[in-house]
C-alpha positions as CSV (number, residue, x, y, z in Angstrom):
1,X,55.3,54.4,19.8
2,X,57.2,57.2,21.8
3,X,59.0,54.7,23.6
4,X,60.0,52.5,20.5
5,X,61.2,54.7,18.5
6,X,63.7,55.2,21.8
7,X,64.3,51.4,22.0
8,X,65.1,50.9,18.7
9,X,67.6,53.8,18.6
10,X,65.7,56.4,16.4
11,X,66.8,59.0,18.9
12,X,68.2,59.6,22.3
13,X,65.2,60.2,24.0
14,X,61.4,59.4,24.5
15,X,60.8,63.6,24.3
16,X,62.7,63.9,21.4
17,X,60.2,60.5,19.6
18,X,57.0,62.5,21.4
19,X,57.7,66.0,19.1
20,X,58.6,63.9,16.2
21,X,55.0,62.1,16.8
22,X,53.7,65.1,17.5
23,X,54.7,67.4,14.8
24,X,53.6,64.4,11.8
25,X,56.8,63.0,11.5
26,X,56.0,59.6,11.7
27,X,53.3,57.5,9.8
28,X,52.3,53.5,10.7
29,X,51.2,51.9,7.7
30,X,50.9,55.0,5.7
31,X,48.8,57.1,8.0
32,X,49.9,60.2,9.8
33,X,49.8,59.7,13.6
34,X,49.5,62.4,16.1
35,X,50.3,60.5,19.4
36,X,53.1,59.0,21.5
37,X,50.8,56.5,22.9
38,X,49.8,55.0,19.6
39,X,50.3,51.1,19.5
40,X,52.3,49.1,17.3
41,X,52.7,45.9,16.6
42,X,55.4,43.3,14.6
43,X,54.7,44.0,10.8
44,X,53.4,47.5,10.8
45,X,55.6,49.5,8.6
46,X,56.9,53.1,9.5
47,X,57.7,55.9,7.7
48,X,60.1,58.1,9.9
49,X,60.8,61.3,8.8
50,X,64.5,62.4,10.5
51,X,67.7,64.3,10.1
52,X,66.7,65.5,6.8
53,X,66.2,61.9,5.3
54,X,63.0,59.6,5.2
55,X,63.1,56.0,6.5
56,X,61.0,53.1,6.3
57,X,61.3,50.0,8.4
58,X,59.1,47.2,9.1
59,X,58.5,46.7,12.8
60,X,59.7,42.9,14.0
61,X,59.6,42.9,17.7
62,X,59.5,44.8,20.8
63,X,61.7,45.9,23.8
64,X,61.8,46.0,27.1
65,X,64.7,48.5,27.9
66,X,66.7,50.7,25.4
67,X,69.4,48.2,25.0
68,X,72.7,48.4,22.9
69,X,72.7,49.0,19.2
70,X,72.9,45.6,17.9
71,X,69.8,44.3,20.1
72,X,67.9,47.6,19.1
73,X,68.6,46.6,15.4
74,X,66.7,43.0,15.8
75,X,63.7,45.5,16.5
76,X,63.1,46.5,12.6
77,X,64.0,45.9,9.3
78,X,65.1,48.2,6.8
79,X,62.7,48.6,3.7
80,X,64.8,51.4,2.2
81,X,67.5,50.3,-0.2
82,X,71.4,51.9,0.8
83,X,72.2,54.5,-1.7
84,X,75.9,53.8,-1.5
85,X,75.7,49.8,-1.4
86,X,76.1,48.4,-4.9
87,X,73.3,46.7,-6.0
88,X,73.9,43.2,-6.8
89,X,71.1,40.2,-8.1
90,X,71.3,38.7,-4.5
91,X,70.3,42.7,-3.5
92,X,67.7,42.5,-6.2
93,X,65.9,38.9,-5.6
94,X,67.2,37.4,-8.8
């Protein structure tokens, strides 16, 4: 987990993931997790709690190195709307 949340660009580094683990920061499929070695796997959904704002992404793949931003953005997909994108019916599955 610890080492994902790194990969995908959550923060800068593996000890900064391991006290947001630690400290109940982070749930996988709705339940509080408590340590940096917990597995995940594609579909799981995360509830990050960071930087004073609360984000949920859908886990699609894994990494093998903490590559740039655009290959750590295949990693997830973003569940939580953008507050300042307008919402149009493509947005809103009509």
């Amino acid at each position: 987990m610890d080492k994902w949340l790194c990969y995908a660009r959550f923060v800068k580094h593996r000890s900064l993931a391991q006290e947001l683990i630690e400290s109940g920061h982070i749930r996988v499929n709705r339940v509080k997790i408590q340590k940096p070695a917990h597995a995940i796997k594609p579909q799981d959904v995360l509830t990050i709690a960071i930087h004073n704002q609360i984000r949920v992404v859908r886990v699609l793949g894994e990494a093998e190195r903490r590559g740039p931003a655009t290959e750590a953005r295949l990693l997830y997909e973003d569940l939580m709307p953008d507050p300042l994108k307008p919402q149009t019916d493509e947005n809103m599955g009509a």
